[in-house]
N, C-alpha and C positions, 0 to 999 in steps of 0.2 A: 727214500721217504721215511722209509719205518727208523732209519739211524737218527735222522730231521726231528720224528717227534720225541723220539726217546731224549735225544738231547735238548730239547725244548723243555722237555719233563724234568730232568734233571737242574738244568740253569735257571726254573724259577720253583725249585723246590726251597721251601724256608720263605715263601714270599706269601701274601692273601690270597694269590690266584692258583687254585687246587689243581689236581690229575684232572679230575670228572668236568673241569672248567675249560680245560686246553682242551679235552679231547671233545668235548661237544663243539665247540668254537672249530676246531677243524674240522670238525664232521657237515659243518655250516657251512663252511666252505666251500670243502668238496662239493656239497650237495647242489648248491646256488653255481658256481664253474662249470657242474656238469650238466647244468640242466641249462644254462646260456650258450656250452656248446653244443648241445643236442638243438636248441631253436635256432642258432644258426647253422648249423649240416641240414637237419634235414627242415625248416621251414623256410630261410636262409634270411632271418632274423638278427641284425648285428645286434652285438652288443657292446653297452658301455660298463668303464668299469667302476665310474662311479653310481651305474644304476646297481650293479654286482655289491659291490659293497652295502651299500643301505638294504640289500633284501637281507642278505648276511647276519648282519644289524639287529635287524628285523625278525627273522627265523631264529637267532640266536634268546634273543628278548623271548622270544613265544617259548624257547624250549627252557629257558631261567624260569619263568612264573610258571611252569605248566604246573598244575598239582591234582593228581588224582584223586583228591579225597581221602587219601592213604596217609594218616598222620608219622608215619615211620621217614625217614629219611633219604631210606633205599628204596628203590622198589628193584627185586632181585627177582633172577630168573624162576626160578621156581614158582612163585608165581605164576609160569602164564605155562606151566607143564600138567599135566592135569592129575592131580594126589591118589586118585585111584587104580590100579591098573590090574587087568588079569593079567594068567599065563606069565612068564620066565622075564620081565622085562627087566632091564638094567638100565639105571639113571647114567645123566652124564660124568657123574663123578667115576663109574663103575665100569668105566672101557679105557681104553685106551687110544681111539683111532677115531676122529670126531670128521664131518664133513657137514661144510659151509655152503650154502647152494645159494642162487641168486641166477633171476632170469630181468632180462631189460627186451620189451614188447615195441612193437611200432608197426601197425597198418599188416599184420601177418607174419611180421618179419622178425625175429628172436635171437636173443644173445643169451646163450646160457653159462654161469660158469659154477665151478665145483674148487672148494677150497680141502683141501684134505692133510689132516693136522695131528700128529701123533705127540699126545698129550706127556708124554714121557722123556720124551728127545728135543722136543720142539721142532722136528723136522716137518716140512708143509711143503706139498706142490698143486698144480694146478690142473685145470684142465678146464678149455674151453669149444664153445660148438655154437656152429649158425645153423638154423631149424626154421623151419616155420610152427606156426600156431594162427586158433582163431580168435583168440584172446588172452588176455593174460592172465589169468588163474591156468588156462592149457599149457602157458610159456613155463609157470610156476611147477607146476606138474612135473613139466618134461623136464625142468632142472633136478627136481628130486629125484626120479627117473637116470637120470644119466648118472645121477651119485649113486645108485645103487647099483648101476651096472659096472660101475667103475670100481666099486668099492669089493661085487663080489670078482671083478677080473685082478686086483688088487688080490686077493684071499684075505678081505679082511670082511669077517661076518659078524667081529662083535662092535658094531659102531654105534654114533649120534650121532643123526642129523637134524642140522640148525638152517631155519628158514625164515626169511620174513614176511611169509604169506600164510599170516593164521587162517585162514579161511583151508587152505590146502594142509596145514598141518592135523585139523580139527576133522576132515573130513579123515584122514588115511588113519588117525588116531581110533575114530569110532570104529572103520573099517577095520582096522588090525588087531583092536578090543573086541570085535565083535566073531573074531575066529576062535 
């Protein structure tokens, strides 16, 4: 897949259609795919693919116009990291050994997995686990949770971890601010 996009990136580089264009557009995809396979497993919801397509379409358009009011062009990570910080901390520029977490919830039942990405080599592996939880900020938890026990059975203690559950990253942020 990763060879798929990079040569998709490549073959309409010099065209109008940018990086940040292809890869949200795939991101559409994926997102719409995986969520018409999840209602058909576990709802057992068929789906069609030209219903698939038009949401595609559709979530694609919402993510073109979306504008945060943020006159700039980018909106970049930093941004959503918070500019203050006590005690010893190191940005993610400032490590070498980053980890990706992501948990997928349903009815108690959890999928967690952990991306871990050494910024230096490019070398990345994985690591996944079925758990329970009683909801999903708990599923979110226990992803960040498994990264860190992974990370210190790894020996790797100077890391960053990237989450898509600000709610969990804002909570363990005050917490870890507040020691």
């Amino acid at each position: 897949m990763l060879t798929f996009v990079e040569n998709l990136i490549k073959g309409l580089s010099g065209t109008e259609i940018g990086r940040k264009e292809i890869l949200t557009y795939l991101g559409c995809i994926v997102d719409q795919v995986w969520m018409s396979r999840n209602q058909s497993c576990r709802e057992g919801v068929s789906c069609h693919i030209d219903e698939v397509q038009s949401r595609v379409k559709n979530v694609y358009g919402k993510y073109s116009n979306f504008s945060n009011g943020n006159t700039d062009a980018e909106v970049g990570p930093s941004q959503a990291v918070p500019t203050e910080r006590k005690g010893n901390w190191r940005t993610i520029q400032e490590v070498e050994w980053i980890l990706c977490t992501d948990a997928s919830w349903y009815k108690g039942e959890v999928e967690l997995a952990t991306v871990l990405i050494n910024k230096n080599t490019d070398y990345w592996t994985k690591k996944t686990e079925y758990n329970k939880a009683i909801s999903a900020l708990d599923a979110e938890l226990t992803a960040i949770s498994m990264a860190l026990s992974w990370a210190l059975e790894e020996g790797r203690y100077e890391i960053h971890i990237l989450s898509d559950c600000q709610i969990a990253v804002q909570a363990l942020d005050k917490f870890l601010t507040s020691l």
